[in-house]
N, C-alpha and C positions, 0 to 999 in steps of 0.2 A: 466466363473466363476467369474474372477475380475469384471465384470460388472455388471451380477446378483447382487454380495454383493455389490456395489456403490449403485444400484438401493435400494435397501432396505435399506442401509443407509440412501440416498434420504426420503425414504418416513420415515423413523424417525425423522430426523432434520428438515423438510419440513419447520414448523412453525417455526422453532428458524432462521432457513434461509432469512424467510419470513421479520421477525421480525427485524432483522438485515440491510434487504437492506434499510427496510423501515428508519432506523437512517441514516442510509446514505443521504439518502432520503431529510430528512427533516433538515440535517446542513443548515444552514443561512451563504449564501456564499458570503453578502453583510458585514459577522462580521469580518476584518479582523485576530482577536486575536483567534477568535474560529478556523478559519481557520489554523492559526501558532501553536496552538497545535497540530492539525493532521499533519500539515508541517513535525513539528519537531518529532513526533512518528514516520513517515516516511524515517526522516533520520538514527533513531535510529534501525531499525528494519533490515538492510541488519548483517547476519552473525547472528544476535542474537536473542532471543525470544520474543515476542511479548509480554508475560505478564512482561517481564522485561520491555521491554519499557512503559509500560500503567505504571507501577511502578515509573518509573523513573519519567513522565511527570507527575501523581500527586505528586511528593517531588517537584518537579519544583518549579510548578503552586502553591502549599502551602508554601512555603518556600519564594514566589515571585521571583526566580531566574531565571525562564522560559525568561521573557522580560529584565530584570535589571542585572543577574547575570554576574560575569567576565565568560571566558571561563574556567580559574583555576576549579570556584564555579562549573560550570556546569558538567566537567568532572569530579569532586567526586561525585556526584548525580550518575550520568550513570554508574560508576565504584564502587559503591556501591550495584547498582541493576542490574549486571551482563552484562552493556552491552559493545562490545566490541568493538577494537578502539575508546574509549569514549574521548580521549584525541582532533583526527582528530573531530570525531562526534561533541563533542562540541565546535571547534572552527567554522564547517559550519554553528551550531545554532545561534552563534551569531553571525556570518556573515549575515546569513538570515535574520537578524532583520529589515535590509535597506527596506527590502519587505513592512514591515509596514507604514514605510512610503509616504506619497501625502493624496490627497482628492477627488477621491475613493484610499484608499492605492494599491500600486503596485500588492502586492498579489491578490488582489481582482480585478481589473484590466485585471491580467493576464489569469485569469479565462472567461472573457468573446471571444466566440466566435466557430470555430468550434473546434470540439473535439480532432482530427487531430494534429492543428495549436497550441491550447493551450496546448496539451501534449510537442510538438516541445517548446514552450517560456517555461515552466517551465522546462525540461532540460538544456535549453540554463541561464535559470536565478536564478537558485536554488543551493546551493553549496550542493553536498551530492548527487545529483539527475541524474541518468540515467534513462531510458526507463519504466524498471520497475516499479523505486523509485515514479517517477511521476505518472506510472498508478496508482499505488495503491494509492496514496495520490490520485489523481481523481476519485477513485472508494470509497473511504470511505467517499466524500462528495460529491456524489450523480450523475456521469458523470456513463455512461453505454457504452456499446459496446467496450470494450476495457478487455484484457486481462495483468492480473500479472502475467508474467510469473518466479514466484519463485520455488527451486527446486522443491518441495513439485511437483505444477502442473506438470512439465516438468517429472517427473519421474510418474505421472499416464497418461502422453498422452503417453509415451512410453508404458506403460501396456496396454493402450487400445489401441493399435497399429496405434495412430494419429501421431505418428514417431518412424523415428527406431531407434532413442540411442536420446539418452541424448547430446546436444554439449559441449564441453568442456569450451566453452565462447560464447556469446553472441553479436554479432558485429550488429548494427544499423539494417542489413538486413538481419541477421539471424533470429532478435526478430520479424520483421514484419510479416517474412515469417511464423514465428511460431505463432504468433498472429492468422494469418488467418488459420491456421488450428487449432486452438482450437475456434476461431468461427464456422467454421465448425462442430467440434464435440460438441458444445453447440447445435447448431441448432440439428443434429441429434439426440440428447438426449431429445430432447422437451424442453430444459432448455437454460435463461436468461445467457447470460456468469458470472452473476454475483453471479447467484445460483449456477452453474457449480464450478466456484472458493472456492465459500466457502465451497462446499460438500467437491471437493478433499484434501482443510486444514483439515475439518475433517474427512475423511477418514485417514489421514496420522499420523492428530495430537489427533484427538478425542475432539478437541474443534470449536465451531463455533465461533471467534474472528472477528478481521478486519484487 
């Protein structure tokens, strides 16, 4: 039954899914500012809502506070637009600014290579950033093969009995383990891990975000 309805979900959103990978797709991952926006929506998004975040990053990015602001500035932005521990959040923001920095800047830099190796350097180089934090910032500028594993998914591969519970935390080799079998169940379903992700956000949330 849960799958049926996924499936016809599936073929509703089909296009908006489509549509979606394809901005991913196409971020210019030689800009490193465009890239520090998604950086930063990335850090903003654990615990809190997504359109809170896309909120906060345009008051940022209008207000110039995004590259310039103290951390004080930044954390009334985010703490304005709901999102939470915005006080931690915004001091890794401008921590992360360093990244901007060199010629190719670090961020961009970091980006080059296998997909693997440069999920490992932006954990290891990212304040804000675990396993997830980084896929998904990898997955919203255009890297494939790699799963988010946020609760949202992790509570439909349990429904679709791609595991049996939910874990209570997530250890280095828990996430991997669970990667591969939501590849797994990507493949099974005929579906792009990246189509697979967005469908179960919106199956859960009713929106196809990033």
């Amino acid at each position: 039954m849960a799958l049926e309805r996924l499936l016809r979900a599936y073929e509703e959103v089909r296009g908006l899914i489509e549509r979606r990978i394809a901005e991913f797709r196409s971020v210019d991952r030689s800009d490193p500012f465009r890239l520090f926006e998604e950086l930063a929506f990335c850090v903003m998004t654990p615990q809190s809502k997504a359109k809170a975040a896309l909120r906060a990053i345009d008051e940022l990015k209008a207000s110039g506070l995004l590259l310039s602001g103290r951390a004080s500035e930044v954390a009334e932005v985010m703490r304005r637009n709901g999102i939470r521990f915005h006080v931690r959040k915004a001091r890794y923001l401008v921590l992360n600014r360093r990244l901007l920095r060199g010629e190719p800047a670090v961020l961009v830099a970091l980006l080059q290579g296998e997909t693997g190796s440069v999920r490992d350097a932006l954990v290891e180089r990212v304040w804000g950033f675990g396993l997830k934090e980084a896929s998904h910032f990898m997955r919203n500028v255009g890297f494939t093969g790699i799963a988010v594993l946020d609760r949202h998914v992790l509570r439909w591969m349990e429904v679709l009995g791609a595991i049996e519970r939910v874990p209570r935390s997530l250890t280095r080799r828990t996430y991997l383990e669970l990667e591969q079998r939501f590849l797994a169940l990507s493949g099974e379903l005929g579906m792009s891990p990246e189509e697979l992700d967005l469908l179960l956000w919106y199956a859960s949330t009713g929106e196809v975000l990033k």
